[in-house]
N, C-alpha and C positions, 0 to 999 in steps of 0.2 A: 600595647597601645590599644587603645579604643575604638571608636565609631571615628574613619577620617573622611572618608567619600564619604558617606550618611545617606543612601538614596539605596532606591529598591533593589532586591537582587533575588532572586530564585536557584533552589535548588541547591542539592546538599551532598556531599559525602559524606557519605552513613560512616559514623565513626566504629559504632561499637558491632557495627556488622561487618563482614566481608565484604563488601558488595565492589566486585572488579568491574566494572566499568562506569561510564560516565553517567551519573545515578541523577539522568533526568528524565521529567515526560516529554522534552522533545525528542526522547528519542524512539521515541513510542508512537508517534504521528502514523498514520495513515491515512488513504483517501478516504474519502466521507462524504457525500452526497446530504445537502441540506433538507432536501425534500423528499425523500425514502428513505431514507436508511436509521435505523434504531443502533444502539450499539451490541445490540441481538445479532442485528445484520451484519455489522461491521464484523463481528466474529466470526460468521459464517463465512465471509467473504475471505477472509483472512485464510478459514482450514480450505476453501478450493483452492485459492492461491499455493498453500501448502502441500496439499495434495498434485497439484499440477508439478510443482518443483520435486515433489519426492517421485514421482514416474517418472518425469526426467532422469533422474540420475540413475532409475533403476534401470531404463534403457539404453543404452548405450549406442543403438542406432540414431536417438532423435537427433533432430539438429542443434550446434552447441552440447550432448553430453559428452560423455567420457567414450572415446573408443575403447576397442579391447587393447591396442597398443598402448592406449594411456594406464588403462589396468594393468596391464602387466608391469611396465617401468613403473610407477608406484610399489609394485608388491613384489619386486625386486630389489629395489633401494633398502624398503624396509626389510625386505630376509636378510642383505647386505647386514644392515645396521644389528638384526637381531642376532645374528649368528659370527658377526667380527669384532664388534665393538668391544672395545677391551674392560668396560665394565659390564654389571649387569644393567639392561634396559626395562623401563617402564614403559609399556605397552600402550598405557592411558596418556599418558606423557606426549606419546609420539602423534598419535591420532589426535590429541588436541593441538598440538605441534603443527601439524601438516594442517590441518584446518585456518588456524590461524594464520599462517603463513598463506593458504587461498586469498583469505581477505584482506592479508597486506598490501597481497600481489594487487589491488585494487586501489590503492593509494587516496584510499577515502575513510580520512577520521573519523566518519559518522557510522561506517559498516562495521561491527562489531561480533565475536562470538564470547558464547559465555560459555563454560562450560559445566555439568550439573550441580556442581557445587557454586561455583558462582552466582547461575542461575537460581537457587533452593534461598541461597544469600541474599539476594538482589527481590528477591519476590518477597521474603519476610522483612525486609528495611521499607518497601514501598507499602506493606500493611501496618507498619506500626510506628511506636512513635520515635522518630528521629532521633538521634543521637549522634554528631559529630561537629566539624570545624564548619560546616556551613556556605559551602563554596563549589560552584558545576563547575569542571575542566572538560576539554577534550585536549585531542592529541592535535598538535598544527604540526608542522613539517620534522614529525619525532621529538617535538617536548612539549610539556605538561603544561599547557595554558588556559588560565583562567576563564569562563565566559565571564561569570557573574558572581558574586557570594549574595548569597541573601541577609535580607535586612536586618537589623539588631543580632544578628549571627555573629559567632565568635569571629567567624572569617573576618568580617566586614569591621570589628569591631576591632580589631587587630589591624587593619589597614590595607587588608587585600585587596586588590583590585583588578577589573575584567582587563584583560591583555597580559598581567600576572606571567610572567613564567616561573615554572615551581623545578629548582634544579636539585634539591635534596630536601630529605625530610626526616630529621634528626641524624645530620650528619649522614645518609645515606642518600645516595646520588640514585637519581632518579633517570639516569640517563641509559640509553639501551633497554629499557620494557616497558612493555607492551600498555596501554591505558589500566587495565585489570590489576595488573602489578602494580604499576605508582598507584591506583585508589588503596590498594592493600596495605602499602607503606601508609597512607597519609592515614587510615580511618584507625580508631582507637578507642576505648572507653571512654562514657562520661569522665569528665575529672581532668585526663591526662594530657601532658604536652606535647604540642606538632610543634618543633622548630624549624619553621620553613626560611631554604634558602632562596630569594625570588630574583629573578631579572627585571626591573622595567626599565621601558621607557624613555631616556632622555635620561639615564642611571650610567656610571660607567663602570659602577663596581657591583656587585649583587648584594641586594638587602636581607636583614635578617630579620624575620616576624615569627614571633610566639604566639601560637594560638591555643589557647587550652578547650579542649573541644566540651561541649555540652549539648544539652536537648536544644532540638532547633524549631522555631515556629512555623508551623506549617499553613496559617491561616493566609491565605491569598488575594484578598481583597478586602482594602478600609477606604472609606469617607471621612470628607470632612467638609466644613462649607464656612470659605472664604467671606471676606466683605462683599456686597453687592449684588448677591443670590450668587454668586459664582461659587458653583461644587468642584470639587477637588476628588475623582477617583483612584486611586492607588491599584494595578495590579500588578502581583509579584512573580506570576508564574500562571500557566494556563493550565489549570485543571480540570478534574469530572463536572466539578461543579461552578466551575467560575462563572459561568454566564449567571448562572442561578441567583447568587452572591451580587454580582453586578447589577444583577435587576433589580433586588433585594435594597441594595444600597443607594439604585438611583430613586427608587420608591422615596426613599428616606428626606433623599437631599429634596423631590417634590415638595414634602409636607411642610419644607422648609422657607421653599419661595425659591427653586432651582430658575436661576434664571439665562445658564451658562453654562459649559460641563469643561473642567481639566480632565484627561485623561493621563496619567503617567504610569508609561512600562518602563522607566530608566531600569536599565542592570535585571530585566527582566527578558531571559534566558529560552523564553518559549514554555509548548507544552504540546499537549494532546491539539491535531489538529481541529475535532470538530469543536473543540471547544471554543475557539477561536473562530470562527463561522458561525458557532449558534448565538456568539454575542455580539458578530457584527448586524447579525439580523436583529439585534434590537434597534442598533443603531442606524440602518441602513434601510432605503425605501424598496419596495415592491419592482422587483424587475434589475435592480443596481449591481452588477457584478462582484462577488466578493473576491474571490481566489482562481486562478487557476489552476488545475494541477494537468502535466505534459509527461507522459511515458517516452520511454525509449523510442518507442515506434513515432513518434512525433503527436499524436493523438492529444485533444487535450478534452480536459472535463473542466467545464466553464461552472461557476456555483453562486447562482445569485440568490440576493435575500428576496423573502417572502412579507416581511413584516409590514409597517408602516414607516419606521424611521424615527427617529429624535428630531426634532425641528426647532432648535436652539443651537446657540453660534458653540463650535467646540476645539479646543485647541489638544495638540497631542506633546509630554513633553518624553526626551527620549534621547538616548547615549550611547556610547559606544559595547555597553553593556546585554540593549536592546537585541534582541536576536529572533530570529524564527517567527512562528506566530505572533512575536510583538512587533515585527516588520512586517506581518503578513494585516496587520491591523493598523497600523501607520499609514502605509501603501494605499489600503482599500478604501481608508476616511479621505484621504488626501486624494484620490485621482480621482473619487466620486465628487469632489467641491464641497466634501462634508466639512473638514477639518484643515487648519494651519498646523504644520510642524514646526518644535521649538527643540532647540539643542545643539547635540552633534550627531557627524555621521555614525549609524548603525553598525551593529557585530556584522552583517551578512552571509547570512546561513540561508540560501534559498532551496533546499532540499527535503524531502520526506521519506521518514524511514517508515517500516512496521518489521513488526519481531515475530519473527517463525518459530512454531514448537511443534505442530504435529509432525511425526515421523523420528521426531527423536525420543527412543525408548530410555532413554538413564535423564531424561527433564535438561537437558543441555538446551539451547536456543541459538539462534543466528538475527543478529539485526540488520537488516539490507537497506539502503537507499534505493526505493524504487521508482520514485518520479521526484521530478523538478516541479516546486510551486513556480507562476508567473504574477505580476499585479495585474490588475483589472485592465489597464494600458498595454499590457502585454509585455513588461518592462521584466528583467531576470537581473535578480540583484545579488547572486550569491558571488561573494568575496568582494563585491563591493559594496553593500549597503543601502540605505533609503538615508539619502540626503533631505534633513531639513529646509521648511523653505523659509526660518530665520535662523541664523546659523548663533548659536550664544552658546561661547563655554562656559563654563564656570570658573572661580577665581582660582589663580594657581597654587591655594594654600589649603585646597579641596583632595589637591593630590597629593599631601605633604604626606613622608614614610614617616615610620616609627622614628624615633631619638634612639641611639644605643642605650642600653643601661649596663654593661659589660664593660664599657670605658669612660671616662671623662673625657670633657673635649674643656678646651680650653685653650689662652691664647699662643699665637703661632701655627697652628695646627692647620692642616689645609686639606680638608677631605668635603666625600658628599653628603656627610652626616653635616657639617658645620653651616655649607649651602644651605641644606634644609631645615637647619635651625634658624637662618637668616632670615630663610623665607617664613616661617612661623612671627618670630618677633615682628619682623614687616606688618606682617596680617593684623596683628593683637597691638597693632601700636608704638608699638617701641622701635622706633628708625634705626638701623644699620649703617655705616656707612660705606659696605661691598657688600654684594651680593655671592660672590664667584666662589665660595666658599674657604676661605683666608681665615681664618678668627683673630682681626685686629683688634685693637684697644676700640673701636667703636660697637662691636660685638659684644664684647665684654662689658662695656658704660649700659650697653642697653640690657644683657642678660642682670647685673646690678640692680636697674630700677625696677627690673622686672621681679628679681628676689625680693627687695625691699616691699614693694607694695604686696608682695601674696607671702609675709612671715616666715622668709625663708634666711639664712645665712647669704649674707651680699658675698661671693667670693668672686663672682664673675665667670668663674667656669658650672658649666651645667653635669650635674650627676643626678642619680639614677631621682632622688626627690624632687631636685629641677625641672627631671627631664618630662618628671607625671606630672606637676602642675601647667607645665607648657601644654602639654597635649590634653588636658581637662578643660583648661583656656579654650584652645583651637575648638574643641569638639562643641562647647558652648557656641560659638563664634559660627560655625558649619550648620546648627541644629536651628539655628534662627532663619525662618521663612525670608527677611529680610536681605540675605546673605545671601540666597537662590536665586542667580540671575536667569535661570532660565522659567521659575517659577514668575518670577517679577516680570519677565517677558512677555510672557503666556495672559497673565492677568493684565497688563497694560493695553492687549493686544485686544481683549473679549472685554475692557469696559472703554474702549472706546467704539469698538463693536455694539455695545450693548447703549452707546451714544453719552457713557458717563464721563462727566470730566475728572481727568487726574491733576 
């Protein structure tokens, strides 16, 4: 199946790479200081931190490192292990073993190690050109959950969606390892098929989606510009250069007669933190608090913008996809009286990583959660999100899964494949008479007129050519700005703002 959510999403599993873990720039955040710091600095700052942490562990007096008692039961276990175990041990195995198992022990999906292969993997997917199903996961309470797939992505286009749980991936169960492992299963060649088996939602059985993975776009930020001078910005993901892009873009929508700005991160997964600070200082006045970031020690680094601000009415629209720096930018417009929020509640992800590599000699790394972001109100929204302050879903046939094409459905049949055909036909027109998914003769009357008018054989049951014109239908139906009630919210909202009658 095709494009069923339709709306933005960042970030990708590298198919045709290795790359074991959750293959995003949000997990590459670090603190960032708006008015000093270069990302010269930011490196620098990074190897003291790195350097700090490796004297640490070399001494074992400091406070929190390793006694000599912890040393020695570690390297006793391990003699244990190398010297009884009734096969032969891999030695590299163990120590990335015991590693990873530190930062289990931490029961934080965002802290991550890679180890030098992973790492060598993971650095050549992020310089080149993409290639896979198109879809960020982390790990939630040990399974494979969706944030976001990005836009026109196989993922997305296939019907994946953030909250997704991924329980096998071509018949192999995803269950028991580690985030690194399930990216390994899911990433593949151009070309080749992911059968994913997924959990959502308000589902009782688990869905099946084929994704055939391919090259995936990496471009981050489009315009476009609505009736009424109202601009429309898209971003997908927070990168090196998104602000760059974003200024680029509002330039554009200017020369146009911008008279209004949509901002939309739906299904947009985050990114590099300062990128997300360097674009709220376009949008933000002189002195206006953007983010906080709070260390362990309670400490916080308050980051206000420098610039002049946008001074035109702006609305933000934004989903359960929304994560990280696209809530660290929701938050910051909305508490500053910049911006109205339209949607639903956010992914909530209020945390920041950065990724250590001095001190590891074989290129291994470790990604830490080192501080909590706050918004500008001082509000701490992880796990639960930045609430809209107009709350608009979108229509239930936005969430509709794939159609089988492995079985016919037809009448008597009573599953969630038949519900979700209901729901489709409902959408496109054609009235049902249950929804509960039953496939009665009024299911059937309506799959009929449906064949009849798109030149198909009326038999009333949907197979696999049915199943494609249904969901070519829908995706038509989904792709019409019309259809976007939360776009149509946003725009309602900023021309009557803007004092235009609708």
């Amino acid at each position: 199946m095709r494009k069923f959510h339709g709306r933005t999403v960042t970030l990708m599993i590298v198919a045709a790479m290795a790359v074991s873990s959750m293959l995003t720039v949000a997990y590459m955040e670090f603190v960032h200081s708006r008015h000093a710091m270069s990302n010269d600095v930011n490196q620098e700052n990074r190897a003291d931190r790195e350097t700090g942490v490796q004297s640490a562990l070399d001494d074992g007096s400091k406070s929190g490192g390793f006694s000599q008692s912890d040393w020695d039961k570690l390297k006793l276990v391990y003699e244990m292990i190398e010297t009884s175990f009734y096969e032969d041990v891999d030695r590299q195995a163990l120590i990335d073993g015991a590693i990873r198992g530190m930062v289990a022990a931490l029961d934080d999906p965002y802290t991550t190690y890679m180890n030098s292969e992973e790492a060598a993997q993971f650095s050549a997917a992020v310089d080149s050109t993409f290639s896979g199903i198109g879809a960020e996961v982390t790990m939630i309470d040990g399974r494979v959950t969706v944030v976001a797939a990005i836009k026109d992505s196989p993922a997305e286009k296939a019907g994946v969606m953030a909250k997704d749980v991924i329980l096998s991936v071509n018949n192999e169960s995803l269950s028991g390892l580690t985030l690194s492992e399930a990216v390994a299963k899911i990433r593949g060649p151009k070309g080749t098929q992911a059968k994913l088996e997924i959990m959502r939602e308000g589902y009782e059985k688990p869905l099946e989606i084929i994704v055939i993975r391919d090259e995936i776009d990496v471009e981050t930020v489009y315009s476009r510009m609505e009736d009424d001078g109202i601009g429309v910005i898209e971003l997908r993901q927070f990168v090196q250069n998104s602000d760059q892009r974003f200024q680029e873009e509002l330039e554009e929508l200017k020369k146009q007669g911008l008279k209004a700005l949509i901002i939309d991160v739906r299904d947009n997964p985050g990114g590099y933190l300062y990128s997300v600070i360097d674009l709220l200082d376009i949008l933000l006045a002189e002195g206006e608090t953007i983010v906080q970031i709070e260390n362990r020690e309670g400490e916080k680094q308050v980051t206000v913008a420098s610039g002049d601000g946008l001074d035109i009415p702006l609305a933000v629209l934004m989903n359960e996809g929304s994560a990280s720096a696209s809530e660290i930018l929701a938050a910051a417009l909305r508490e500053n009286g910049r911006a109205k929020l339209f949607g639903v509640n956010t992914f909530g992800k209020g945390t920041v990583q950065t990724t250590y590599t001095k001190g590891f000699k074989d290129g291994s790394n470790v990604k830490i959660t080192i501080a909590k972001w706050l918004t500008p109100q001082g509000n701490y929204i992880h796990e639960t999100g930045v609430t809209p302050d107009h709350v608009v879903p979108l229509p239930d046939y936005f969430y509709a899964a794939p159609l089988p094409r492995d079985t016919v459905l037809e009448r008597d049949q009573n599953n969630a494949a038949t519900a979700n055909l209901q729901l489709m036909l409902n959408a496109l027109g054609y009235p049902v008479d249950r929804m509960d998914g039953y496939y009665s003769a009024g299911t059937a009357e309506a799959v009929e007129r449906f064949q009849q008018e798109h030149g198909l054989p009326a038999t009333g049951a949907v197979d696999g050519a049915t199943a494609e014109k249904l969901e070519d239908a829908l995706i038509q139906q989904i792709q019409d700005p019309a259809n976007d009630t939360q776009l149509q919210a946003a725009l309602q909202y900023l021309r009557q703002t803007l004092g235009i009658d609708t």
